[in-house]
Structures are given as C-alpha cells and as structure tokens.
N, C-alpha and C positions, 0 to 999 in steps of 0.2 A: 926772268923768273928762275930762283934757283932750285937745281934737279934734287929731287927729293930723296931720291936714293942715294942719294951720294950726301946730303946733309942733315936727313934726322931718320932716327930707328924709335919705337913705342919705347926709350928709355931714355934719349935724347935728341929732343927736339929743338929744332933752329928756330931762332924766333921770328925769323919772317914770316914765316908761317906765320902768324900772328897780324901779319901787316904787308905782304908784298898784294898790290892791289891785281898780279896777275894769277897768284893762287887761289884770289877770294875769285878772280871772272872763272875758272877751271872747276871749281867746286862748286857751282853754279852746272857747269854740263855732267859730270862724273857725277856728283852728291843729290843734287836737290830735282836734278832732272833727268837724272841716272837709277838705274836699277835698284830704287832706293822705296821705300813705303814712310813717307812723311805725317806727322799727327796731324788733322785738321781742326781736331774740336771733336767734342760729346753729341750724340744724337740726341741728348735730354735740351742741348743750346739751341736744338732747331724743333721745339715739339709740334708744331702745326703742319701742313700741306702749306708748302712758301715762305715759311721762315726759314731765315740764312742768319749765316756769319760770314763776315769778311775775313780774312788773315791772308798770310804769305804761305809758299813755299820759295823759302831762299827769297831772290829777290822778286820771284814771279805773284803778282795779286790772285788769289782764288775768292772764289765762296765755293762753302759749304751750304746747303739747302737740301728740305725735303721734299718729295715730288706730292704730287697728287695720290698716289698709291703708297706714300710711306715711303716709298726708297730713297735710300742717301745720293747726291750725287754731288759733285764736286765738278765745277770748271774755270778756266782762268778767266779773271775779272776784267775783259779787255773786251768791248765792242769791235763787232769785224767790219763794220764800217771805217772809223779814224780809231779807234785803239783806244777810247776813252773808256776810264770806269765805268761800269753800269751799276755798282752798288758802291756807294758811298760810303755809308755809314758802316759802324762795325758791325749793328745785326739788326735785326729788322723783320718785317713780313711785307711779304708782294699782293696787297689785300683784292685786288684785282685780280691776282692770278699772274700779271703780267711785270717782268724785269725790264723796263724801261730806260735807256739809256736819255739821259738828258739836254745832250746835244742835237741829237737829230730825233728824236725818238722813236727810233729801231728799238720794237719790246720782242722780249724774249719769255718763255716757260722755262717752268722749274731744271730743267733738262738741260737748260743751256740752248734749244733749238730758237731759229729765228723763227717769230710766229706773223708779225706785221712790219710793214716798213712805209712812212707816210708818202704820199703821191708814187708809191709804186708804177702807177701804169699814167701819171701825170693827169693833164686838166685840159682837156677839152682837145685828147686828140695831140697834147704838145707837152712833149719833157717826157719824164717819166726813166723808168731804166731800162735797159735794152731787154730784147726778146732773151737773150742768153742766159739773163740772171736768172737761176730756179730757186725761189726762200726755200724751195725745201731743199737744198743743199749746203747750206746757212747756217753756222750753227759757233758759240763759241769752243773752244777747244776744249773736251770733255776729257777728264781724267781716270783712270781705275780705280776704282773706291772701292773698300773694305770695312767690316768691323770686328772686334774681339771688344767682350764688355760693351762697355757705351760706348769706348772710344772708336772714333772714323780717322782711319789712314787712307792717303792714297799714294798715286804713284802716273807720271806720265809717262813709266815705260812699260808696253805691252807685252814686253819679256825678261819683265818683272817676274822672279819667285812669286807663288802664294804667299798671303800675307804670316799664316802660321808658319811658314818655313824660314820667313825673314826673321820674323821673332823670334822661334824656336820655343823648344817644349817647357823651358824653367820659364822662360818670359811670359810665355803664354798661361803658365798656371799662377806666377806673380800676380798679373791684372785678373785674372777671375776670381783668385782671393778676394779682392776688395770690392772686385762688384757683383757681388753676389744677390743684390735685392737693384730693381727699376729702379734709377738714379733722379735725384731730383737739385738742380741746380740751383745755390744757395746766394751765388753773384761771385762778383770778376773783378779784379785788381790789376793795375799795369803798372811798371816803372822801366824806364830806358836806362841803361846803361853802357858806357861808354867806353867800349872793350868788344874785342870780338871774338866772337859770336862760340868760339872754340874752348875759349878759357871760360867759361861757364860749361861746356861740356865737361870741362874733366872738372871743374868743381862741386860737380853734382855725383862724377864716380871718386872723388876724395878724402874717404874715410877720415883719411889722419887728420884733417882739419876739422875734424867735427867738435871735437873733447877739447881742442887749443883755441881755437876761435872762438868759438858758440860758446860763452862760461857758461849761458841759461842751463844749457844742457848738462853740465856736472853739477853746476850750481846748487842745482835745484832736482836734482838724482833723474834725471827726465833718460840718461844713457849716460855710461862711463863704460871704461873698455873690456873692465873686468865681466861685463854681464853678457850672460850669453847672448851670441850673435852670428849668422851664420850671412855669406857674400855670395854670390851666384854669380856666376860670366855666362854669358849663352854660349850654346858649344858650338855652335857653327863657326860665325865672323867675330863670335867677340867683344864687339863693341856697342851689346845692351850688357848691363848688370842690375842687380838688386841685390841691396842690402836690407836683415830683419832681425830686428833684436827684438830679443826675449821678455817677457816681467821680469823682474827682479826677484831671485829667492829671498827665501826670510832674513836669509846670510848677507842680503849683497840690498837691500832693502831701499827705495828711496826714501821712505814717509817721514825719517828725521831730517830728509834736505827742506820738505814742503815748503817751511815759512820761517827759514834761517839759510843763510850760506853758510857751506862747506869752508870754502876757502876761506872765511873770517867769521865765523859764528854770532849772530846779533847782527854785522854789519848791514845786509841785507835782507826783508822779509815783503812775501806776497799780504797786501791785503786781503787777499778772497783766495785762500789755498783750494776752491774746487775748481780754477784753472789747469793746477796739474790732476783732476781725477781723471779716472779712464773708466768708463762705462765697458760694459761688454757690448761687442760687435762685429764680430768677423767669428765666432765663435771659436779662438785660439786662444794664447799666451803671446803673440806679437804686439809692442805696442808701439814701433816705429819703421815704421819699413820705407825704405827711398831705394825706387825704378826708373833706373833713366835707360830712356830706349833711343836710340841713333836715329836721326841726326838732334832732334832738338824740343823732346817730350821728358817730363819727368813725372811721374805718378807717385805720389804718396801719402799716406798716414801717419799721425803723427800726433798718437793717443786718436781723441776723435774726430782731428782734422783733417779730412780727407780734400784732395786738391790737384790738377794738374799743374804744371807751370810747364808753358810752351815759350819755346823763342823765335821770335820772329826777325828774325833777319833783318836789316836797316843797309849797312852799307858793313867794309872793312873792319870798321872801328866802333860801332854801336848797332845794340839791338834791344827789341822791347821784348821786356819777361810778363807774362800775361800769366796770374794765378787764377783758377777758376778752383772755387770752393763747392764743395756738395754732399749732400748724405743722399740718404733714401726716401721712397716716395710713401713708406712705412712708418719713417719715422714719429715718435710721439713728440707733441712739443714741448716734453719736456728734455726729452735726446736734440731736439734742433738748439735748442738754449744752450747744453753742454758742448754744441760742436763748436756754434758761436765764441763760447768763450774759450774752447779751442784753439779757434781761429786767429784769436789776440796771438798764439805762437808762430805764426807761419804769416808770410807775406811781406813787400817790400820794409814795412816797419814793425814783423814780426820777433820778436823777443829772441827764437833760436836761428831768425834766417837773415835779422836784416844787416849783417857785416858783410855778408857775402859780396854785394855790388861794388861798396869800395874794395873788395878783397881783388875783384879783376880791373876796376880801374886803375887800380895803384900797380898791377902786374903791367896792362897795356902800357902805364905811362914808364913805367921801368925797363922794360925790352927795350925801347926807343935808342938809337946810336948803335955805337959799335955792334961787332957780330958777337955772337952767344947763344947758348943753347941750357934747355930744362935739365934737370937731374930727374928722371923718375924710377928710384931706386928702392925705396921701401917694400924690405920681402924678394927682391927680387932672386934670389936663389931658391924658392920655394914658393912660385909665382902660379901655379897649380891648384894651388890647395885653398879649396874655397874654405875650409874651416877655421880661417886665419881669425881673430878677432877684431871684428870690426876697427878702424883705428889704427891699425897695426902694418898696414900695407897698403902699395899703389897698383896693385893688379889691375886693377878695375881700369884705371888712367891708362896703366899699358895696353889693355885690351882694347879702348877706343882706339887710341894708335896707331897699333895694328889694324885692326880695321879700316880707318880713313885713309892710309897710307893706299892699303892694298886697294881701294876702291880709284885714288887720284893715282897710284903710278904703276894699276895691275900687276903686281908681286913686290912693290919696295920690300927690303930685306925689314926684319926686325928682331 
C-alpha cells in the first residue's frame, strides 16, 4: 500500500487511491468504522414501531428501525449465531414484532436484542445449549445513533464527537433549512456505478463541473456562474460543504432560457415549461442548494426537488447511489404534482444529474496503468474564501482531502 503522505496532498492526489484494494480494507477501520458519523436513512423511511431499512456502512450491513417507543436504532445486519442476514429485503416491517433470522430462527426486537432462540433448553431432557448461554447477553452489535432534521447518522465509535460537532454549525444550519416541516417520503431510486466510491465524493463537492457538464443547467437558466451563489466548508475537518445559489435578478433572469436554448436558440425547447417553476418553499431566495456531508450523504434541492442521495459502498470499484425523493407531510397536492415534475431533473436519468456516473466511470477506467496523480487546483490561492462563485473553484474537493487524508494517515501533510 502506498504511504499517503509521501504521495498525495488535498491538491494532489495519487490515483491509487482510487484502486489499491489495501486502502479501500484501511478506510474501512479509520473511515467507516472510525470516529466517523455515517447517514443511514430518514426517520420518515421507517414511520412505524418495526419498520427498517437495510443499507451499508462501508462494507458493513446495518438496518435502521424504529423501536417500540419511537427511538431510532441502528445495528449491524449479521446474526450472532452463523453471521447470516436477518433482514433481507431493503425495508420492510417486523409485523410480529420479531426480526427473525432465516436460518435458524434466532428472532430478534427492534433493539437489536436477542429475544428467542428455537430448542434453547432442547427436548426432552437432551440437546439444547449449555447452562452458560444467557439470551439476555445476545444481542446484535448496536451502533450510536443520532439525528439533525430527519436525517439518522450513526457511528460504531463510542468516542465519537457529538454528532453537531461532527457536522458543525454551517452544516448543521444547511440541513435544517430544508427540513423545516415533518418529512414525508416520496420514493427511492438506485443505480450502481462502477467507480469508487471516492470519485463521486468529490463530484458532489465539484462546482466547476456543474455549468460544463450539466448543459440542462445553463440551458435552460436553472444556474450559471454569474448568479449569486455562496459555498460553505465546515470549519472544523473540512470535508462537509454546501453550496446555495440565489433566484436570479431581473438582470441575470432565467425565464427567456425556459423553452428555447441558450446555446443555439430554437434548437432545443421543453414541452411543459412548469418543469422549471419554483414554487415557494423554504421561505428564501435559494433555489439550488447541494450538501454533501462525509463520508457518503448528499442533501439537496433543486427548485422543488428535494432528495438525499446516499452511497453505499459495494467493493473498490463500485457502489450503489440510492436517491431518496420527499417533500412535506403539509404538502398540498398540488405542491406534490410540482415536486414530481421536479423530480424529472434529479436522479440516475435526471436531465441535470444523470452524466455524472459515466463522468466517474470514464475517470475509474482512465487512472488505470501507469502512476499519476489529480490536479486540484482551481482558486487555489484564495482557497478560504467561501464567497468564490460557485463554479469557479475546487475548495470544496480540497477540503474533503484534507479531511480523509488526516482521518486514514493522522496528520498527512496538505
């Protein structure tokens, strides 16, 4: 494995990094099972007593589930029998009460505790498990669970920061912006991609590729660089940021891009221009804001699409992007229609998002060979200044970086 410090800094990074299969096993202890607060999912995804969601941290299986009492809890998806899932499906409800493991069936409560185990004390006098075993010792391995907003983080280290201190105070006022009203969950999209898991990190903190790639987005006036827009780095470690741009002044206007392109006038037009309206709803002037918080949560809005998109970790070189779509439990339906079509912009075959996956497979399959390292150089003498306009710098990329650096080599230089 090569020594981190000695081959990449948050402005130039080695592309193993990308591919040596012994930094993905180390980022696995330091990152995902390290003093680290990982997204699991919305508490709106598990609204009952017993409904769960399956997802990963890193490579580890969890669910998320509500208890009897409402409380979140989080434990890793592995029977302490033989190690086998006990929740199969991605989400679901324990209408019994009871998480049942398939094989043997060892059931489990919302909690993770073991509650029964079949011929425990055996039949007739013969078999059974020894005096020793006590079920109430039993238990799958429970995690520290958190929330801010709806969203539920957790963490398998018990000296783990608090989770607002992991966040910090911009990140923490970023997500309560948007969830300001009981969330109501609209449905869920997945697509794998074949890249890892890192190069969609920094392509979610990657301004400049918004306005070059995305044409939807200048296209059609949805955001261009000229309009106000303000970038935020958490001031602790660094590697959360959020980006928020402004409506458009009367000066800087989209509504002549609506149902004609910019770039060739005529060539392109929407049939139904109330795809790009923007309703009010966060009671601001913001009408796109992208938060991505370490290691692998992005929160955003995007007019009225509001959506996580989580990655779930697969191996080295692929991972599934899970978008979860939702408005409010206030909503009228005629705002749930408008978020809908929305929604047409975001998600694997969304209008402003869906180049991005070939953007990191075509990266994965490029690193490949020889040695070589990133440029991440945009703004960088003036890498501070969150007033940068959006578009215009990679601070945001350097800031994860630094961060993941300092977490996998305790003070790599940057």
């Amino acid at each position: 494995m090569p020594d981190l410090k000695t081959t990449s800094t948050a402005k130039n990074v080695d592309y193993s990094v990308y591919s040596d299969p012994e930094i993905f096993k180390k980022e696995q202890e330091r990152i995902f099972r390290g003093p680290v607060w990982s997204y699991v999912g919305l508490a709106a995804e598990v609204p009952e007593a017993n409904s769960y969601k399956s997802t990963h941290i890193g490579e580890t299986p969890v669910v998320l589930c509500r208890g009897e009492d409402g409380a979140m809890h989080v434990w890793v998806n592995r029977c302490v029998h033989k190690g086998a899932l006990v929740c199969r499906n991605s989400r679901g409800k324990a209408e019994s009460g009871a998480f049942v493991c398939v094989y043997h069936q060892w059931a489990y409560d919302a909690t993770g505790a073991l509650r029964s185990v079949p011929y425990r004390r055996g039949v007739g006098g013969k078999g059974g498990m020894p005096d020793s075993f006590d079920i109430k010792n039993q238990r799958m391995t429970p995690l520290r669970v958190d929330t801010i907003g709806d969203m539920v983080f957790a963490t398998f280290r018990e000296d783990a920061t608090e989770l607002r201190d992991f966040l910090g105070n911009a990140m923490c006022s970023a997500i309560e912006r948007i969830m300001i009203h009981p969330i109501k969950v609209i449905g869920s999209v997945g697509q794998r991609i074949k890249g890892n898991w890192k190069l969609y990190a920094e392509n979610s903190r990657d301004s400049y590729h918004g306005g070059l790639l995305h044409l939807f987005y200048t296209t059609f006036g949805i955001w261009r660089p000229s309009q106000k827009s303000v970038g935020e780095i958490d001031e602790k470690f660094g590697f959360h940021n959020s980006f928020q741009v402004h409506k458009p002044s009367d000066d800087d206007s989209g509504a002549k891009h609506q149902t004609e392109a910019s770039r060739d006038p005529g060539a392109v037009n929407l049939k139904d221009s109330r795809l790009l309206e923007i309703w009010p709803d966060m009671g601001d002037d913001i009408t796109l804001s992208i938060q991505s918080i370490f290691p692998s949560v992005i929160l955003q809005q995007i007019g009225n699409a509001l959506a996580t998109r989580q990655m779930v970790v697969r191996n080295n070189d692929e991972f599934d992007l899970i978008w979860t779509y939702f408005g409010f439990e206030q909503d009228s339906d005629e705002m749930l229609r408008q978020r809908m079509r929305s929604i047409n912009m975001v998600g694997p075959a969304g209008y402003v998002s869906l180049e991005d996956g070939e953007a990191i497979e075509i990266c994965q399959e490029g690193i490949k060979g020889p040695d070589g390292h990133s440029q991440i150089l945009m703004d960088l003498d003036n890498s501070t200044n969150p007033t940068i306009p959006m578009g215009l710098d990679e601070n945001a990329v350097r800031g994860f970086w630094r961060g993941y650096l300092h977490l996998m080599e305790d003070g790599a230089k940057s």
